[in-house]
N, C-alpha and C positions, 0 to 999 in steps of 0.2 A: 565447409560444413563438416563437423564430427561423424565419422563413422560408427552407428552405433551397434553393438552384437546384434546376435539374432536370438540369443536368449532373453535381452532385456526387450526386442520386441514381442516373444511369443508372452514374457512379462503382461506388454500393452494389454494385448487380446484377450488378456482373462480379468479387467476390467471393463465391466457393463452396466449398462446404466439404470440396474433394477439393484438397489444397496444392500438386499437381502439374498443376494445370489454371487454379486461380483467378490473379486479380490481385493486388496490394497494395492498399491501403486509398488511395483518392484524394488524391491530395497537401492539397487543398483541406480534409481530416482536420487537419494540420499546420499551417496557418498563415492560417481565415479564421475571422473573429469570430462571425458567425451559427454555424457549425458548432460552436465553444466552446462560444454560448451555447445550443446544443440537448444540447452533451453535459452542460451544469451540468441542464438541466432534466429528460435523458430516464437518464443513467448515476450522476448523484449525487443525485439529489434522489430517485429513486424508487427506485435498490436500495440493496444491502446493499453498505457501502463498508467494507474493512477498513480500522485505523486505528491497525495496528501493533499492538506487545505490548501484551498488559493488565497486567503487571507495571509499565508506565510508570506507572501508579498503584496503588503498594502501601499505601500510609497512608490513613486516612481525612482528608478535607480536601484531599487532591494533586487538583490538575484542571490541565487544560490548554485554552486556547482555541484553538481550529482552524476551518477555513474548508473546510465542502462546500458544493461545485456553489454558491457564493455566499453561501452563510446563515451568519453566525454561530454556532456550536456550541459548548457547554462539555463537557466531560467530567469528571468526578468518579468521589472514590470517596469514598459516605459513611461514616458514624463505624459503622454497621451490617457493612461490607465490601463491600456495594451497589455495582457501577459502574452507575452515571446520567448522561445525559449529554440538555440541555435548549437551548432556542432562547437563546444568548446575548445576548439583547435584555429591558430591564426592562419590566411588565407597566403601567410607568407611560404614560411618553411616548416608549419606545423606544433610550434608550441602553444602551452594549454596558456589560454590569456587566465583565466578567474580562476580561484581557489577558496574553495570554504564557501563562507555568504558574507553578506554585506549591504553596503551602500555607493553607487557611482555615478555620477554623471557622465564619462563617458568610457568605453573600453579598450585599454593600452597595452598592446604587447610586451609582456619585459623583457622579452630578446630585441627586437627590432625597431620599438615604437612605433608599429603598425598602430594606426584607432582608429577605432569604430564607432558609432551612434549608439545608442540604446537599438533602434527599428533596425541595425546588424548589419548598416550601409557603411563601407570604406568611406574615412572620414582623411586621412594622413599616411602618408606614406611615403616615408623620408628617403632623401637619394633615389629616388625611383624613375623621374626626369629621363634618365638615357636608354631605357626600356622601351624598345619599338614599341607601337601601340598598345601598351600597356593602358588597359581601360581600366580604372577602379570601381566604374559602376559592374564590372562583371567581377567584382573579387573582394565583394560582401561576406559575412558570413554565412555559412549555410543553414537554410533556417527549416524547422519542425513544427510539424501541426502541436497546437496545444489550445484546449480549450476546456472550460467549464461547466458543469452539471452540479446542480444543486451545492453547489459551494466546495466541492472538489475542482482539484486541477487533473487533467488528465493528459497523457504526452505520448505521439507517435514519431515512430523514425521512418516509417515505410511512408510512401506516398501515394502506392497500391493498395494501402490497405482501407476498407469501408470506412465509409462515414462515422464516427463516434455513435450517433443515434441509434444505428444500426450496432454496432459494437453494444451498446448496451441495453439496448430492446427497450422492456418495461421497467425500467432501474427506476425514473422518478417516479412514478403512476406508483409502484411498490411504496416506498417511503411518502408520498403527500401528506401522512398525515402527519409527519413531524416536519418546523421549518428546517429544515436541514441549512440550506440557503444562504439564511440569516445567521446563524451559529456562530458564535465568535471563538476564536484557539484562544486559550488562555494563560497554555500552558504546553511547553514542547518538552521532551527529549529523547536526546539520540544515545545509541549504544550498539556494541556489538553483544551477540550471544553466541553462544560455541553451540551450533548448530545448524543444519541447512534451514535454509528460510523455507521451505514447504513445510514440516516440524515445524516453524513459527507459528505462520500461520493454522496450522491442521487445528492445533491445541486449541485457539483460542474461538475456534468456530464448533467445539464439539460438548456434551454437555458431562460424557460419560466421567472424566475426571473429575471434577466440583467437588463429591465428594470425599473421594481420596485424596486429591493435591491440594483442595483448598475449604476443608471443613471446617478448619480451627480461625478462617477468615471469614468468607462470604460464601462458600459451596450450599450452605442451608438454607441462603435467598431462595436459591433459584427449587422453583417446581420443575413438574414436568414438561416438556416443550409441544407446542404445536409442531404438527408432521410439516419437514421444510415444504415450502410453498412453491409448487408450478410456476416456472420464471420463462422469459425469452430473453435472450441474451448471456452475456459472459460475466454472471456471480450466480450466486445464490444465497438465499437469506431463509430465516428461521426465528421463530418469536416463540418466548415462553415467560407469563407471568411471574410476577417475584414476590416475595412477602418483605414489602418494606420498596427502597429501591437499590439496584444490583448496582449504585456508583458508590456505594457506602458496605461498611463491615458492618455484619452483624449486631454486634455491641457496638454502634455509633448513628445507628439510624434517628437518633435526638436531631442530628446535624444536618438534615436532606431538606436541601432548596425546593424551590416552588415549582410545578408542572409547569414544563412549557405552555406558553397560551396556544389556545385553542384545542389543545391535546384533549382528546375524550375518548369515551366507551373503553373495550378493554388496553386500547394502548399506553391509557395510565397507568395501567397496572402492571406492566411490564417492559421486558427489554428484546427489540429485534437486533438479531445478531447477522451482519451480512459480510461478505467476500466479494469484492470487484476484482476478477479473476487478471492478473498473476498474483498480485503483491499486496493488494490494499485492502484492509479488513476494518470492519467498525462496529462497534455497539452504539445504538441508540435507545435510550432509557427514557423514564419520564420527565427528566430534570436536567441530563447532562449526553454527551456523546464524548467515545475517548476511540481516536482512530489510531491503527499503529502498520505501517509502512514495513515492509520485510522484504530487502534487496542481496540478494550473496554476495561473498566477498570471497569465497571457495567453496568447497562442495559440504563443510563441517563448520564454516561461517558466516553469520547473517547481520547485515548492520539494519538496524531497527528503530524508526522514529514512531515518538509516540505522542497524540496530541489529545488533550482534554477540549472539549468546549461547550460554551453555554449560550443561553438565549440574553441578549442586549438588556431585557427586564432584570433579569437574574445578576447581571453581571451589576447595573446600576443600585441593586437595592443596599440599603446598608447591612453589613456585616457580613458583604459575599466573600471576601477574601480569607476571614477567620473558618468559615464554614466549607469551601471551596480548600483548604490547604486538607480537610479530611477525606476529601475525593481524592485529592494526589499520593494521598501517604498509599489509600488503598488500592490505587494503580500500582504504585510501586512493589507494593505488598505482593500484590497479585504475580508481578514480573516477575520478582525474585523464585516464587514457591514453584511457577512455568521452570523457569531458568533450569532448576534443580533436575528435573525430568526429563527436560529435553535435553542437556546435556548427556545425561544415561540414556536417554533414546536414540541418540546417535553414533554412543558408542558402541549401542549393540547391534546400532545396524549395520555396522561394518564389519560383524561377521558372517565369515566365508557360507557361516548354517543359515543366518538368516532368509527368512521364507515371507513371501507374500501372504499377508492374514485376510482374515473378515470381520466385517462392520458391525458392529451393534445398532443396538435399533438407535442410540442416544446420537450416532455420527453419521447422519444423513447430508450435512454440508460437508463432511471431508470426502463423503463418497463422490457425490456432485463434482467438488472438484478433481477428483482422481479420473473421472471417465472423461471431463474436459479435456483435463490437461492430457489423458492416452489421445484424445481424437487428434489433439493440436501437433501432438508429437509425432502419431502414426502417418499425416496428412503431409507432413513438411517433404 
């Protein structure tokens, strides 16, 4: 466990959970290695990390390798429909079996040709014969809770830690009224950004920039926001109507698909912006949902997936794809104009002057997660 000052905790203490009195999250949050390395050990390694859609794996055989709080992870879906998801290290001598994502029928070491099943049971285990009771039903791979809410995937390492339902309190009850569910990914991509991934996510949960970072885009959609919403559990969310809808630019709202069915009263008319505490943030609009994924790669690094998706109606009607390629351009758009900012927001917080600020009335979700994440961190 990192040792962390006792400045960056007197830091903690002067974030409180009323956002018109607290601080911001101590600069030393953003750019010092011991704090990374307590948040790899106290925010990913013991809760419950979301890990984007679980449609990312629709086939049996689709896994993908990914990296919490430091550990090797595979994710699968087996030939049952099963998502599973195991310590991607072989049960031999430790090399990382999977790389990237893909498609397998079974999984083979390339140092030893150790293999294993999809369900993570030792399947071969070549030359092995003269090893005293070498049992292979004990030298599976290790396997991690992962399971599904509303069409997210979600992934723990700890074995201690509460049940998921309890990790997210009222998270579906909050959204019912959009099929969240059913939602199809249409559309992925991955990248890095030169910045810590709290900066990723902070920006995209807060309403005060729109006008400055993104006025000459989409900043003119959005009105004013309803006061974030009394929650139970680890996010918080935040809705505020839009003039037109906030997956399209300004000058392109010609182009905006059909309301989700069943969607009514004022949820048509806007977009709830929500954070499933560490890493996974999403907008839900009247028409479309775009989640985007922020995992460190350093304390000044963040690799970032980002996903569009729509309702099964939407997606079948003619002319979705012509119409749907202007949602992507505007994500993209969007990325880029963040990119610009946070890249300067990182560099300034690596000076030595940098001071812990206060919230506007416009960043009540980043407050939210500031006192969280001081409780998670003061608690460890």
């Amino acid at each position: 466990m990192a040792v962390l000052s006792q400045s960056f905790a007197d830091g903690l203490n002067r974030v409180g959970p009323d956002f018109t009195t607290s601080l911001s999250l101590p600069p030393a949050s953003y750019h010092d290695a011991d704090v990374l390395a307590a948040e790899h050990d106290i925010l990913f390694r013991k809760g419950w990390v979301g890990i984007g859609r679980a449609d990312r794996w629709r086939d049996g055989g689709d896994f993908t390798a990914i990296d919490i709080g430091g550990v090797p992870v595979m994710v699968l879906r087996d030939k049952q429909g099963e998502l599973r998801a195991f310590a991607n290290s072989c049960r031999h001598r430790g090399a990382k079996l999977l790389e990237g994502c893909g498609n397998v029928a079974r999984i083979t070491c390339p140092f030893h040709a150790w293999t294993y099943g999809l369900d993570g049971a030792l399947r071969g285990a070549p030359r092995m014969g003269h090893s005293a009771d070498f049992d292979t039903t004990a030298n599976g791979l290790i396997p991690f809770r992962v399971e599904t809410r509303s069409g997210f995937a979600f992934l723990c390492l700890d074995e201690t830690t509460p049940a998921l339902d309890d990790w997210l309190g009222d998270f579906e009850a909050m959204h019912s009224p959009w099929p969240l569910a059913s939602l199809r990914t249409m559309r992925r991509r991955e990248l890095e950004v030169g910045c810590n991934w709290k900066l990723f996510l902070e920006v995209f949960n807060e309403y005060y920039h729109l006008p400055y970072v993104h006025g000459g885009t989409f900043g003119t959609i959005y009105g004013e926001p309803d006061a974030a919403d009394d929650v139970e559990g680890a996010f918080t969310t935040q809705f505020g109507l839009t003039k037109g809808t906030g997956g399209l630019k300004e000058d392109e709202q010609e182009h905006s698909l059909p309301a989700m069915p069943k969607l009514d009263g004022r949820n048509r008319d806007g977009t709830r912006y929500t954070w499933a505490f560490p890493s996974m943030t999403f907008a839900v609009g009247t028409d479309a949902m775009w989640v985007y994924e922020a995992r460190p790669i350093t304390t000044d690094r963040c690799h970032v997936t980002m996903s569009v998706c729509f309702p099964e109606e939407t997606i079948a009607a003619p002319g979705f794809e012509s119409k749907a390629a202007h949602y992507y351009e505007r994500m993209d758009d969007a990325l880029e104009e963040d990119r610009g900012v946070l890249e300067r927001q990182q560099a300034g917080m690596t000076s030595p002057f940098a001071q812990q600020g206060r919230f506007a009335e416009l960043e009540p979700s980043v407050a939210n997660f500031a006192y969280w994440y001081a409780r998670q961190m003061k608690a460890a």
